[in-house]
N, C-alpha and C positions, 0 to 999 in steps of 0.2 A: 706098785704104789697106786693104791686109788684118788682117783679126781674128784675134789667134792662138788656136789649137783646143787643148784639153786635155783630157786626161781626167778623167774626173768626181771622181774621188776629189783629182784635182792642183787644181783649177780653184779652190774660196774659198781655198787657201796664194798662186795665183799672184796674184791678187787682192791681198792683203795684202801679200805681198813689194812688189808696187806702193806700194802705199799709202804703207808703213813709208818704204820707199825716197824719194817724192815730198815726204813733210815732215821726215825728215831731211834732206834738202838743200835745204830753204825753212826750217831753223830753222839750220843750217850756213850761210846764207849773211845770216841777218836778226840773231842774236847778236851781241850787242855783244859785247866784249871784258870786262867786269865778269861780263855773263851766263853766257861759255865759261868762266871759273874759276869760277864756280859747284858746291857739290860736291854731288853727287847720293849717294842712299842707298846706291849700287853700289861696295865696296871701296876708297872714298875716291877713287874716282875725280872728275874732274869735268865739267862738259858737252863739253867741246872731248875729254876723250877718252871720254867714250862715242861722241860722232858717229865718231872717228878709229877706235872699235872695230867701230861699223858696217861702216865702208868696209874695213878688212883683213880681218873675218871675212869678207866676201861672198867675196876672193879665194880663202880656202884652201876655204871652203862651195864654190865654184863650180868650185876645181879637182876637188876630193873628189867631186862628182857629176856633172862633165862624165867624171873616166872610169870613175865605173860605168853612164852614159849610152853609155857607148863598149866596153862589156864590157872594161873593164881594172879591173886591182884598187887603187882610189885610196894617196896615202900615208896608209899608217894613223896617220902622227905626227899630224894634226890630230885624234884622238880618244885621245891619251894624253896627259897631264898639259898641262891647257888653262889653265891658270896661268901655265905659261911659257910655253905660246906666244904668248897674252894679252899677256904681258911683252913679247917680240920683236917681236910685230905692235906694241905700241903706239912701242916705240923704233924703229921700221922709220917709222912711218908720222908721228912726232911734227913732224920738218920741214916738214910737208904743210899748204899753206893751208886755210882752211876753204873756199873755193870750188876748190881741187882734191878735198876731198873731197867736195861738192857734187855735183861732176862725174862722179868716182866711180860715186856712189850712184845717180842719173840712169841713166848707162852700162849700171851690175849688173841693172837693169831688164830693160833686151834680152838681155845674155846670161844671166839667168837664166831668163826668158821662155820664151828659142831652147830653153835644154836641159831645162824644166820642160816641153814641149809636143813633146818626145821621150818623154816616160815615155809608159805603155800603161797600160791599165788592171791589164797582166799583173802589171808593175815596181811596182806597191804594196807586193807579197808576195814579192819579190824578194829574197832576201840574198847580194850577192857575194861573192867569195871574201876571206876576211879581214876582216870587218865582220860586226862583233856583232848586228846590227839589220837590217831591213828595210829596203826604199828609203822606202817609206812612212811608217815610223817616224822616217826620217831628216828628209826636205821636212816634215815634220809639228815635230818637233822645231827644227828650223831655223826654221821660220814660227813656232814660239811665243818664239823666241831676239830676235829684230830688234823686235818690239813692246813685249818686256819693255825693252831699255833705251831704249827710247821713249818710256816711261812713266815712265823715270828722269830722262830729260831735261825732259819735259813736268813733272815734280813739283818738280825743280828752278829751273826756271823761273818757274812760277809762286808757289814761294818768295821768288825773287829782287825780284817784282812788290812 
């Protein structure tokens, strides 16, 4: 089995994308149904769609930096008004079992792995064209995104106890 290589500044986000990723889909596949309508602190959301946010945000996070990985210029729609996309990703994704989003999140692993173990040490300081921000700024920001409602889930939860 090979070890994936990253750059040092990439290496504790791809760490945690793991992490995040492994007990979202071990608390998506162990929630009861009383515990997924559970509402967490997060915009009245409740656990079944924080998990369901999990798994669509990795999509548009993974297209958005697969092509500045690829020297193209991502759709910048996924960094203007993330309210409604929030909105669409949750209507997009609401018919979704919790063991396909399980599956999911498992999945986003590898491919966010493959493209997080493409950055260089260079692509920290990196800003593509049309993005406000750094690469680094970005994986940095994204990695503190997936644990926060993680934590939403996890306080929910343990309310529910």
């Amino acid at each position: 089995m090979t070890t994936q290589q990253f750059a040092a500044w990439v290496e504790p986000w791809a760490q945690s994308y793991s992490d995040v990723r492994r007990e979202g889909a071990a608390r998506a596949r162990t929630a009861t149904a009383a515990e997924l309508s559970q509402a967490t602190g997060d915009e009245g959301w409740t656990v079944r769609e924080e998990l369901l946010h999990l798994a669509a945000s990795d999509t548009d996070f993974i297209d958005a930096l697969g092509a500045m990985v690829d020297g193209r210029t991502p759709d910048t729609d996924v960094f203007i008004d993330i309210d409604a996309r929030n909105k669409r990703n949750l209507a997009k994704w609401q018919s979704r079992s919790m063991e396909d989003v399980a599956s999911a999140l498992e999945h986003n692993i590898g491919t966010l792995h493959g493209l997080l173990g493409r950055l260089t040490a260079d692509d920290e300081r990196r800003r593509p064209d049309g993005i406000p921000l750094e690469i680094g700024q970005l994986v940095k920001g994204y990695g503190q995104h997936s644990p926060y409602h993680l934590a939403q889930i996890r306080d929910a939860l343990a309310r529910a106890d």
